[in-house]
C-alpha positions as CSV (number, residue, x, y, z in Angstrom):
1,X,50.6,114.4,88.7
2,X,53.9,116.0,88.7
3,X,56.6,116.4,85.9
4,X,60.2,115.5,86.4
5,X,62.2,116.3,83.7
6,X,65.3,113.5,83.1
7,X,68.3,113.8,81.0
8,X,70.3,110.3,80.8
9,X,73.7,109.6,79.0
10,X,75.3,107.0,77.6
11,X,79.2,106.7,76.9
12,X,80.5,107.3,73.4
13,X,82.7,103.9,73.7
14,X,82.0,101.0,71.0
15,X,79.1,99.1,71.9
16,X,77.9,101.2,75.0
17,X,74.9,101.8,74.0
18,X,71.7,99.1,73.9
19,X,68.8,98.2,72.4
20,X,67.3,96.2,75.2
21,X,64.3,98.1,77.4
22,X,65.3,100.5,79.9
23,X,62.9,101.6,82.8
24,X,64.1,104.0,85.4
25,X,62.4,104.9,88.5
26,X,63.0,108.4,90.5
27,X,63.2,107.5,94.4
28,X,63.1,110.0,97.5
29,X,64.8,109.7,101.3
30,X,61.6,107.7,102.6
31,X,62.0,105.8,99.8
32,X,58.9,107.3,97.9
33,X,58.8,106.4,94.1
34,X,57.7,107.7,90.7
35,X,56.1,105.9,88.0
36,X,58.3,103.5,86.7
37,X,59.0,105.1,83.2
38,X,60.1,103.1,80.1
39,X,62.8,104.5,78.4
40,X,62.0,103.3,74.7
41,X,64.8,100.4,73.5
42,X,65.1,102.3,70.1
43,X,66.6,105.5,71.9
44,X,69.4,103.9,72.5
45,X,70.1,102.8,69.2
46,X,72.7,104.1,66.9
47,X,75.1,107.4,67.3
48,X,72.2,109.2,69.7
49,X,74.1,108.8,73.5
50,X,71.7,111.5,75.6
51,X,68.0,111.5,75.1
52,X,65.6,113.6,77.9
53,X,62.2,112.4,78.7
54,X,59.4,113.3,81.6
55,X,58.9,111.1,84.8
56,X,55.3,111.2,86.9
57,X,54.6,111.4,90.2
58,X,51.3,111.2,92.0
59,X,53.4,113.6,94.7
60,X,56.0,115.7,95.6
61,X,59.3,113.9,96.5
62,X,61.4,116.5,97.6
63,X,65.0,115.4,97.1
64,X,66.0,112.7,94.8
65,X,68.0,110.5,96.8
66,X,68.4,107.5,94.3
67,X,67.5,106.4,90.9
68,X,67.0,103.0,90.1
69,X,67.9,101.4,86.5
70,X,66.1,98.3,85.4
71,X,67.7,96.7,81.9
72,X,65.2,94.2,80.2
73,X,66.3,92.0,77.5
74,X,64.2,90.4,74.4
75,X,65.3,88.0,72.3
76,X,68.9,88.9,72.8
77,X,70.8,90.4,75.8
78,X,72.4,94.0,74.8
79,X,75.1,95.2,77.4
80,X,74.8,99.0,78.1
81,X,77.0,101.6,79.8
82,X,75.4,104.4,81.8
83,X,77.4,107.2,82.1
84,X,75.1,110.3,83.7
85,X,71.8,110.5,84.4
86,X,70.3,114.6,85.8
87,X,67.1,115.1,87.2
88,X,65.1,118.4,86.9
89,X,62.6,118.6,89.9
90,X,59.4,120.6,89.2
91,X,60.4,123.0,91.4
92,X,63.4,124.1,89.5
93,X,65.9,121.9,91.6
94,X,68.5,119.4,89.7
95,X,70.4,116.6,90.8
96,X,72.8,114.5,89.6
97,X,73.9,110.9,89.6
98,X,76.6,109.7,88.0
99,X,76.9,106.0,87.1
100,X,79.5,105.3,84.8
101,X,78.5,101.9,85.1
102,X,77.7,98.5,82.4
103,X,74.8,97.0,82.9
104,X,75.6,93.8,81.9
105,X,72.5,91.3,83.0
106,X,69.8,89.6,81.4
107,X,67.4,91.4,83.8
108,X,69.7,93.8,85.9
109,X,69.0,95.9,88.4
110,X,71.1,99.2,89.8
111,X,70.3,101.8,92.1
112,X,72.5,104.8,91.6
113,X,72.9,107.1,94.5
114,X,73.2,110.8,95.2
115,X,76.0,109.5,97.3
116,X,78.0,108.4,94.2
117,X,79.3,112.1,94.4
118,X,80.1,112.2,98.0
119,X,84.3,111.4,97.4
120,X,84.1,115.2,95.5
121,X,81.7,116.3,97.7
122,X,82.8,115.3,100.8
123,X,86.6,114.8,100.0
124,X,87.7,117.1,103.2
125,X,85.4,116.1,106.0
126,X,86.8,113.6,108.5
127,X,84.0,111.0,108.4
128,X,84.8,110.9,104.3
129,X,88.8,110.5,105.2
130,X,88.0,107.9,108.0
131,X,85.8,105.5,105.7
132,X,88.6,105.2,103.2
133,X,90.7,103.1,106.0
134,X,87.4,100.9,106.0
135,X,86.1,100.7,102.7
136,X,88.4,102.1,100.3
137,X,91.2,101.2,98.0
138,X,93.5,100.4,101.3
139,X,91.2,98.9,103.6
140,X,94.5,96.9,105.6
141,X,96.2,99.5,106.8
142,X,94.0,100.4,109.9
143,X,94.3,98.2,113.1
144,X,93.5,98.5,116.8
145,X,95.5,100.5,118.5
146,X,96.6,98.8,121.9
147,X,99.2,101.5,123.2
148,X,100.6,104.5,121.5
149,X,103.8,104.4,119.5
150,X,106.9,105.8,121.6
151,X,107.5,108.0,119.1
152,X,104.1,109.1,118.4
153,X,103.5,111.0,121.8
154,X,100.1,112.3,121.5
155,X,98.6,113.2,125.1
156,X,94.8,113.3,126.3
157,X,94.6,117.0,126.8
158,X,95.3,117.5,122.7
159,X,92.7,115.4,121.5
160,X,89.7,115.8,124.6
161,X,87.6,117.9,123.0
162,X,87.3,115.6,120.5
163,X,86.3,112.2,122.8
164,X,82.5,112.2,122.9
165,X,82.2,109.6,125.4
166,X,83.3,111.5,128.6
167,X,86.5,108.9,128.8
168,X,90.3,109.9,128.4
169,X,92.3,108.8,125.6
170,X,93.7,105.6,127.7
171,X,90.1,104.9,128.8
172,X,89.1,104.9,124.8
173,X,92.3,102.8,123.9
174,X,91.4,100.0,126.4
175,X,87.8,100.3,125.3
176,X,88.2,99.6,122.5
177,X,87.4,102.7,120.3
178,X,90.9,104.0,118.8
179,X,92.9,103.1,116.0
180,X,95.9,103.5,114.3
181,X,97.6,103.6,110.6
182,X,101.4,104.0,110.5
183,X,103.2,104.4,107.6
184,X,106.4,103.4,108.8
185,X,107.5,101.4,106.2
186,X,108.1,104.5,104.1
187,X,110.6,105.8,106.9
188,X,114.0,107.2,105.0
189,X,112.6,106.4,101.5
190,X,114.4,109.1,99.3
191,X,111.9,110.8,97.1
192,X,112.3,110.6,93.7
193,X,113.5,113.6,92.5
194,X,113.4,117.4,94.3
195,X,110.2,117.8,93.0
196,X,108.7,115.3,94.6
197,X,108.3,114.7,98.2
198,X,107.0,111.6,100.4
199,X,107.2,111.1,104.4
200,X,105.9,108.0,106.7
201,X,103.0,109.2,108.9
202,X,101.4,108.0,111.7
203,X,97.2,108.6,111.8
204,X,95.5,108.2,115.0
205,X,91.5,107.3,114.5
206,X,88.5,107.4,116.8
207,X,85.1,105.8,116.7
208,X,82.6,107.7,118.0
209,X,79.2,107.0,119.2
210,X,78.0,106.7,115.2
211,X,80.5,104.4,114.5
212,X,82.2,106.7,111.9
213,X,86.0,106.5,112.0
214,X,87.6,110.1,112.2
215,X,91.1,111.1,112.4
216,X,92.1,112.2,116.1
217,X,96.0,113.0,115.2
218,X,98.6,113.3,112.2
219,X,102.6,113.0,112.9
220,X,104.0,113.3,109.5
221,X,107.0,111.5,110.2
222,X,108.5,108.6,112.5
223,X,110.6,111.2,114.0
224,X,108.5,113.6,117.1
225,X,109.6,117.0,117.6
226,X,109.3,121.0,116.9
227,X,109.7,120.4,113.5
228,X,107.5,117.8,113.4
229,X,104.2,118.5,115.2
230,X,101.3,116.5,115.7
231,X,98.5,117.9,113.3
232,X,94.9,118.2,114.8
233,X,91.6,118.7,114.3
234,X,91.3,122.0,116.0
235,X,94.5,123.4,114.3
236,X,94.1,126.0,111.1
237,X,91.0,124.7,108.5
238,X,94.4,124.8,106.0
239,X,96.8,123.1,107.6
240,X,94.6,120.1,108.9
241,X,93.7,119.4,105.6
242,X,96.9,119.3,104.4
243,X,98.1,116.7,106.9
244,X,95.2,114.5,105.7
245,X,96.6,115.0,102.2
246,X,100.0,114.0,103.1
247,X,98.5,110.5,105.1
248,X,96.3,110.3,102.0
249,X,99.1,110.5,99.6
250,X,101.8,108.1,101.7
251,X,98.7,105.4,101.6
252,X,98.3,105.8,97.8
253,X,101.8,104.8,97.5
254,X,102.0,102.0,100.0
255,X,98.8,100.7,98.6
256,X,100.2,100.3,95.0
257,X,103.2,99.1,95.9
258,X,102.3,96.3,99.0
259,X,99.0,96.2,99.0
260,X,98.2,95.8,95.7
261,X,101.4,94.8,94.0
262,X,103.0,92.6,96.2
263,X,99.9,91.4,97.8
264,X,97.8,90.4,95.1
265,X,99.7,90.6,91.9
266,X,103.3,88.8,92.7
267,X,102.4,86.7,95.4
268,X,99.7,85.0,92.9
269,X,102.6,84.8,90.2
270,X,105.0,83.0,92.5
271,X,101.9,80.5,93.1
272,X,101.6,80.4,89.1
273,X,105.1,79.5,88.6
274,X,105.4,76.9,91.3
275,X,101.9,75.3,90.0
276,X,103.1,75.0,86.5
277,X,106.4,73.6,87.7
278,X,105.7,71.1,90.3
279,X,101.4,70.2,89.0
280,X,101.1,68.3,86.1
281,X,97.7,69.5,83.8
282,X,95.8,66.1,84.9
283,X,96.9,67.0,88.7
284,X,93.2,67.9,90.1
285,X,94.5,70.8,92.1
286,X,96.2,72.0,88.7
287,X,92.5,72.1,87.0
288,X,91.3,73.4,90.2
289,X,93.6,76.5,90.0
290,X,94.5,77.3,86.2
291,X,91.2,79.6,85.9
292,X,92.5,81.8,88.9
293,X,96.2,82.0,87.5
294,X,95.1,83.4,83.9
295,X,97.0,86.4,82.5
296,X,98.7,87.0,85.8
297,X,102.6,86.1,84.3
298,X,101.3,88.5,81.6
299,X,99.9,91.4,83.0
300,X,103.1,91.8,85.3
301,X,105.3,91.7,83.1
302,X,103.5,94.7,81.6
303,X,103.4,95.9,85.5
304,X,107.1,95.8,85.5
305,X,107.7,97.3,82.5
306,X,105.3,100.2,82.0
307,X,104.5,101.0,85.6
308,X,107.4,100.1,88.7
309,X,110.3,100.3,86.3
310,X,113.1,103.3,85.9
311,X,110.9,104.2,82.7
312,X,107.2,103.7,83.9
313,X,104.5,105.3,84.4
314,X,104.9,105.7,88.3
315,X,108.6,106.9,88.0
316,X,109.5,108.1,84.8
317,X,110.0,111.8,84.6
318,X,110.8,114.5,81.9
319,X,109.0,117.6,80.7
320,X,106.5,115.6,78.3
321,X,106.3,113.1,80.9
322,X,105.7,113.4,84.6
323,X,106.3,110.9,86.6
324,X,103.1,110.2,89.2
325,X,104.6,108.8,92.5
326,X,107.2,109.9,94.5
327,X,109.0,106.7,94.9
328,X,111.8,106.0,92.0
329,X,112.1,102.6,90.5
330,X,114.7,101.1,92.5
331,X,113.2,102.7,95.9
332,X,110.2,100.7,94.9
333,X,112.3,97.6,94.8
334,X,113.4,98.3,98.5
335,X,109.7,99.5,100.1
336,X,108.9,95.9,98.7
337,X,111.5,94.2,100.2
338,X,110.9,95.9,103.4
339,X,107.3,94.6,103.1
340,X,108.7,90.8,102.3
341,X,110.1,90.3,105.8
342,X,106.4,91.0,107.3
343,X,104.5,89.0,105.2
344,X,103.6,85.3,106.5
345,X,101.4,83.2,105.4
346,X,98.8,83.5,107.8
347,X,98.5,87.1,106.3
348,X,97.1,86.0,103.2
349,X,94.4,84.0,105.6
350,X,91.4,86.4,105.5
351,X,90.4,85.8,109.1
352,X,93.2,85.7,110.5
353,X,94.6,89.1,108.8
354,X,91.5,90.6,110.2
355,X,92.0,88.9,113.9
356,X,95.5,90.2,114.1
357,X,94.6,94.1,113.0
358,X,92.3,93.7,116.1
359,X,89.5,94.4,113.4
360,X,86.7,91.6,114.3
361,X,84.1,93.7,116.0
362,X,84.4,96.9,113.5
363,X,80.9,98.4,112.7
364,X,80.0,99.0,109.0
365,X,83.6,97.2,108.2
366,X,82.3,95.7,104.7
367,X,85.4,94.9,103.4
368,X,85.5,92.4,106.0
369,X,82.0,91.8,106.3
370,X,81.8,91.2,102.3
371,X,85.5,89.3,102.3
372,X,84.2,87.0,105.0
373,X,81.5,85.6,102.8
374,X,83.4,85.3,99.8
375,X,86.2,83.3,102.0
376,X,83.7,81.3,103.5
377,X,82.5,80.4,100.0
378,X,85.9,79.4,98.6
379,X,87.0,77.7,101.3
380,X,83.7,75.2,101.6
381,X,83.9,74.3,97.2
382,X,87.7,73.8,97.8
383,X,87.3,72.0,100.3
384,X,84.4,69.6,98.8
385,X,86.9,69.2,95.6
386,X,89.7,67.9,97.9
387,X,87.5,65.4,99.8
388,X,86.5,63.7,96.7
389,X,90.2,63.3,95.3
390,X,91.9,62.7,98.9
391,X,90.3,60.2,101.2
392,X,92.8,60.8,104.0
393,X,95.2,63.0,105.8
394,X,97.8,60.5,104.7
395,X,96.8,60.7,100.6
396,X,98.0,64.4,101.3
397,X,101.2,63.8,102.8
398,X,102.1,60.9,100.0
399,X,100.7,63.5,97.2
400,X,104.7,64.0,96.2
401,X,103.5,66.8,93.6
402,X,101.6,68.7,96.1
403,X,104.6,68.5,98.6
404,X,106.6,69.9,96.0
405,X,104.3,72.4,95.0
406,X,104.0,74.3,98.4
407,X,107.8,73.6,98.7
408,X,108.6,75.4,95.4
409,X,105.9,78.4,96.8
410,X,108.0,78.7,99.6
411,X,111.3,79.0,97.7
412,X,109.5,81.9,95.6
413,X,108.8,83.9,99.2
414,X,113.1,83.5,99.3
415,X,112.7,80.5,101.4
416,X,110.5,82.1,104.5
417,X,110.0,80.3,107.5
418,X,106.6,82.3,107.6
419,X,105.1,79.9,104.9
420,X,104.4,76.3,104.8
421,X,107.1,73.8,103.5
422,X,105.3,70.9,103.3
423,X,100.9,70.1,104.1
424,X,100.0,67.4,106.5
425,X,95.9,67.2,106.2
426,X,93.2,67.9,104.0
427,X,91.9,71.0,106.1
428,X,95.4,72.4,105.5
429,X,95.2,71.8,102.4
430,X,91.9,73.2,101.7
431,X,93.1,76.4,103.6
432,X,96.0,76.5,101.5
433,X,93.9,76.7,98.1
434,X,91.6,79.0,99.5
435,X,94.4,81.2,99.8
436,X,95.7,81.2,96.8
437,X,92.0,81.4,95.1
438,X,91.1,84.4,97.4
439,X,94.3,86.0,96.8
440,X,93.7,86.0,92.7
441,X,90.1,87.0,92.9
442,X,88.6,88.8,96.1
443,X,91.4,90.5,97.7
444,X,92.7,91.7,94.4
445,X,89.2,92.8,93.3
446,X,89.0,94.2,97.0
447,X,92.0,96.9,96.4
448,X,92.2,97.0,92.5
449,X,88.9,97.9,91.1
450,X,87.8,101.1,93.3
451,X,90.9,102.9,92.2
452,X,89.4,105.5,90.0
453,X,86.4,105.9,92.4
454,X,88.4,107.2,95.5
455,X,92.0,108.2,93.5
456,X,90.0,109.9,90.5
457,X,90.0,113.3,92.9
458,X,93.4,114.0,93.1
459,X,92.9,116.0,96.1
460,X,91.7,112.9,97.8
461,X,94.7,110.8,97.5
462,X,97.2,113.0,95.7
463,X,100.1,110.5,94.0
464,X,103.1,112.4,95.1
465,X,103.3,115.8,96.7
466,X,105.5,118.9,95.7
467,X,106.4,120.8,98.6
468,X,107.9,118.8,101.8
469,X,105.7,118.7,104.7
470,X,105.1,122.2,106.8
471,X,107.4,121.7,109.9
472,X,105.6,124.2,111.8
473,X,101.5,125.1,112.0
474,X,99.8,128.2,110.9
475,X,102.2,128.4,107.8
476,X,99.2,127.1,105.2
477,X,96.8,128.1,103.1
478,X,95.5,127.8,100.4
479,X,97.7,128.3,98.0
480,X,100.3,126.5,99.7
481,X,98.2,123.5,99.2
482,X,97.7,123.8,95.4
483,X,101.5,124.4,95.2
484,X,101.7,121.4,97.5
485,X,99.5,119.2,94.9
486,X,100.4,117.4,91.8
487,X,100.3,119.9,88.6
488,X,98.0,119.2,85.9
489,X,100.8,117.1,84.1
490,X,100.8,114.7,86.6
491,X,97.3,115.0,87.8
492,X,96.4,113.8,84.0
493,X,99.0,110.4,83.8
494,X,97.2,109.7,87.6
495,X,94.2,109.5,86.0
496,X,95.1,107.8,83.4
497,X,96.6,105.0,85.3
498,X,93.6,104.4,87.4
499,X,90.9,104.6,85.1
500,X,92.9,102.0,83.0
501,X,94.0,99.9,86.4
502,X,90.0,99.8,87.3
503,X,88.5,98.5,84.3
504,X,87.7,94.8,83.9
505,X,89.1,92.4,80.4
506,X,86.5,92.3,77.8
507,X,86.6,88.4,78.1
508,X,86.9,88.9,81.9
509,X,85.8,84.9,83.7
510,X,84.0,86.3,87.1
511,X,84.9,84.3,90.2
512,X,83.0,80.8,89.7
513,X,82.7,80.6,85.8
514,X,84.7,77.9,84.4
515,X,84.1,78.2,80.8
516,X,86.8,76.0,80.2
517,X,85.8,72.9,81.8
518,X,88.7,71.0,83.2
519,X,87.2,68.6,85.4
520,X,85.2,65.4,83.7
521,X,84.2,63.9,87.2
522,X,80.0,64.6,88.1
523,X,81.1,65.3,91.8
524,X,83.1,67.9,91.1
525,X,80.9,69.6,88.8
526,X,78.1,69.3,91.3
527,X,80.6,70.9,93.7
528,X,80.9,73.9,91.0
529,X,77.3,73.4,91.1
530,X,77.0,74.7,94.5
531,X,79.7,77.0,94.4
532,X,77.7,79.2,91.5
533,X,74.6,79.0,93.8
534,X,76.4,79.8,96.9
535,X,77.9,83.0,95.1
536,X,74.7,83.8,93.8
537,X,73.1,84.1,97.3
538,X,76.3,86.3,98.3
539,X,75.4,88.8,95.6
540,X,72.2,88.9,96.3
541,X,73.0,89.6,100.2
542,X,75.5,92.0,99.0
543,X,73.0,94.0,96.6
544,X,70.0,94.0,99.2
545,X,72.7,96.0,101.9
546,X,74.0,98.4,99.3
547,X,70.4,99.4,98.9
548,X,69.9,100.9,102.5
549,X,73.3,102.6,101.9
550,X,73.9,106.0,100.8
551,X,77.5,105.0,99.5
552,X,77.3,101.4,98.6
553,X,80.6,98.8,98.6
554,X,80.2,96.3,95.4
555,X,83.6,96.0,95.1
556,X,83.7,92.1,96.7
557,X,80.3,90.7,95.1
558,X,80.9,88.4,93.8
559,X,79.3,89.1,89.9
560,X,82.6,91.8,90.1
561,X,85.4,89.9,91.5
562,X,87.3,88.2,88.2
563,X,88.5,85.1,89.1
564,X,92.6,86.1,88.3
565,X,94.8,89.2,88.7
566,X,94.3,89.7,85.0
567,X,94.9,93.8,85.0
């Protein structure tokens, strides 16, 4: 038998540590296994928050390449927080897998990767920076790209040596295989202040025969020409990383502010306000949507007040306080306004946002994949509920409240033509719910709760930059990019911000948990019924993938999707 030596620990918050039983199980790349060891309950138990114990194995496993945590309750279910576990090998080698992680289940399960490193690992490679457009904290930015931009005017003979399949660059575009993320809306945006710097770039991506997504081209502004060049993957070590530090940091901002503010947090308050306006509490679809509204008035007013005003977090500057974006208060105001005229309501439509980035066919696309499921979900308990209250397309044109509800909705989007004014059938009104409900819970969950797994290494999406972009190549290095990046000020309120942004309520209601039990009638409770058990099945879909991955995406199952923008 052979001795692996393992050092696990716990987090020094209240209550992180438990006194249920712990096994843990070492695993290698062929998915050859230790003993499962029991890691005594008592351990665990008061101030003690690292404990090291030996793990058998009737052979060598070479490289660790998971570790997989089973929590057991007794008589009552303890919640623990894993924060680090390190594995001595008995020949001398160590690894590492961080967790930082509850385990909240009567009987839950984890398996923690090596690959829970790879964003610091792998920060600067290509296939790292072209997952993020898939899989990370902005996964709506990428789309097809059908013909290039006039003013992005990148030709074949830059980016050849970099097509794999023998085509040219048209070829590739009419096959199918590149893509695009343009960051236009941030064109003329002043920075903030002279110490901070922000342009609107254009990435061009390519799929290659793996189906990885890798950056082809960088423009770092709307505007071609010698002093702005088009940034490639054969240029300078230095200066190509620097260009994906600039696309990086322009998507951190227009993910906070559109993605993730406008698109998740306001759009679900105007739907709030217009539901307690216009839906009296005994209105079904009132009952049906109060769980997915909860906190949101609340938590942005905070948002307004301690993060996207003149004195929050994002923009507020002096030499205590650094200020983390590069977008001002009231230019914040504008890049929303500017991302108001776009938005329609078939945007908020999960399918059809995907159809119209050209994104159906996408390999390893979980986002969708995952959001697809959870949509699908939504949309069949919503629709169940309305059958049993509306027997006809006509009960939902003569529902005066419900008129008035998707009227008052459409006032909040400053009277749009691009949203419904009125519902004419119970399929659109089903759709319609499903929006609202996905909105609050999956998409929200989708681009909230990863932010301090891919924004937690500055360097990988920088919050603001301090030097202006290099108008010519061969100019960086290294210490041009250090000077380039946030100080540690600033690097420390970024931080901050997203650790706090990604962590759920203590009394956070998980999509399909309706402790508060507003409908009396059985039907509808058998329609909850299913919903649970249709979730369940999603989770454990979800789960069973992330297994076979090196760097798993949880962030849409549906045991961590809250069912409200509640942080």
């Amino acid at each position: 038998m052979l001795t692996y030596k393992v050092l696990i620990s716990t987090d020094r918050q209240r209550n992180a540590e438990t006194k249920n039983s712990i096994y843990l199980t070492l695993l290698d790349s062929n998915n050859q296994s230790s003993e499962r060891t029991l890691v005594k309950k008592s351990r665990f138990g008061g101030t003690e928050r690292e404990i090291s114990f030996d793990v058998s194995a009737k052979k060598d496993l070479g490289d660790i390449v998971q570790v997989k945590l089973e929590k057991e309750k007794h008589f009552v279910n303890f919640h623990w927080f894993c924060k680090h576990i390190k594995v001595k090998t008995p020949s001398e080698k160590f690894f590492e897998f961080p967790c930082h992680r509850w385990l909240v289940g009567k009987n839950e399960v984890i398996i923690i990767r090596e690959g829970s490193e790879n964003v610091m690992q792998d920060w600067s490679k290509d296939y790292m920076f072209g997952y993020q457009f898939l899989n990370g904290c902005n996964p709506v930015m990428i789309r097809k790209c059908m013909n290039l931009p006039d003013n992005f005017p990148v030709r074949h003979e830059m980016v050849d040596g970099f097509l794999k399949r023998g085509a040219t660059l048209e070829e590739e575009i009419k096959a199918g295989n590149i893509y695009i993320a343009d960051y236009k809306i941030l064109d003329g945006v002043p920075a903030s202040s002279t110490r901070h710097y922000l342009t609107a770039p254009i990435c061009l991506l390519y799929k290659n025969r793996l189906d990885q997504i890798l950056p082809l081209a960088i423009q770092l502004s709307q505007n071609p020409g010698e002093k702005s060049p088009i940034f490639l993957p054969s240029d300078n070590e230095y200066d190509w990383m620097l260009a994906k530090m600039w696309v990086k940091s322009s998507d951190f901002n227009v993910h906070q502010l559109v993605t993730h503010l406008l698109k998740t947090h306001l759009i679900s308050e105007v739907f709030e306000i217009a539901m307690y306006r216009q839906l009296p509490a005994v209105h079904p679809v009132h009952k049906l949507l109060k769980p997915h509204v909860r906190f949101t008035i609340a938590i942005n007013a905070e948002a307004r007040e301690k993060l996207v005003s003149d004195g929050g977090v994002f923009s507020k500057w002096d030499s205590w306080y650094p200020k983390i974006s590069s977008i001002a208060g009231a230019e914040m105001v504008k890049v929303i306004k500017r991302a108001m005229k776009s938005l329609t309501y078939e945007s908020l439509c999960f399918p059809e946002a995907i159809k119209a980035r050209g994104m159906e066919d996408m390999p390893k696309y979980f986002y969708r994949d995952d959001g697809m499921k959870i949509w699908e979900a939504i949309n069949c308990f919503v629709s169940a509920v309305v059958e049993i209250y509306y027997d006809s397309d006509e009960t939902v044109q003569k529902d005066v409240e419900i008129q008035e509800f998707v009227k008052d909705v459409s006032f909040g989007m400053n009277n749009s033509d691009k949203f419904p004014k009125s519902l004419k059938t119970r399929k659109e009104l089903a759709e319609y719910l499903t929006v609202v409900i996905f909105t609050a819970s999956a998409q929200h969950a989708a681009v909230n709760f990863g932010q301090f797994d891919w924004y937690g290494w500055i360097p990988n999406s920088p919050s603001t930059m301090r030097k202006p972009p290099p108008e010519q190549k061969g100019q960086v290095d290294m210490k041009y990019i250090m000077d380039s990046l946030p100080d540690r000020g600033c690097s420390i309120k970024a931080l901050g911000t997203v650790w706090a942004l990604s962590q759920f309520q203590k009394n956070e209601l998980f999509l399909g948990t309706y402790p508060d039990m507003c409908f009396t009638e059985q039907p509808v409770k058998e329609a909850i019924k299913t919903f649970r058990k249709k979730l369940d099945e999603v989770t454990n879909v979800i789960k069973s993938r992330n297994e076979e991955l090196t760097l798993d995406y949880c962030y849409l199952s549906p045991d961590q999707i809250p069912n409200s923008v509640a942080v």
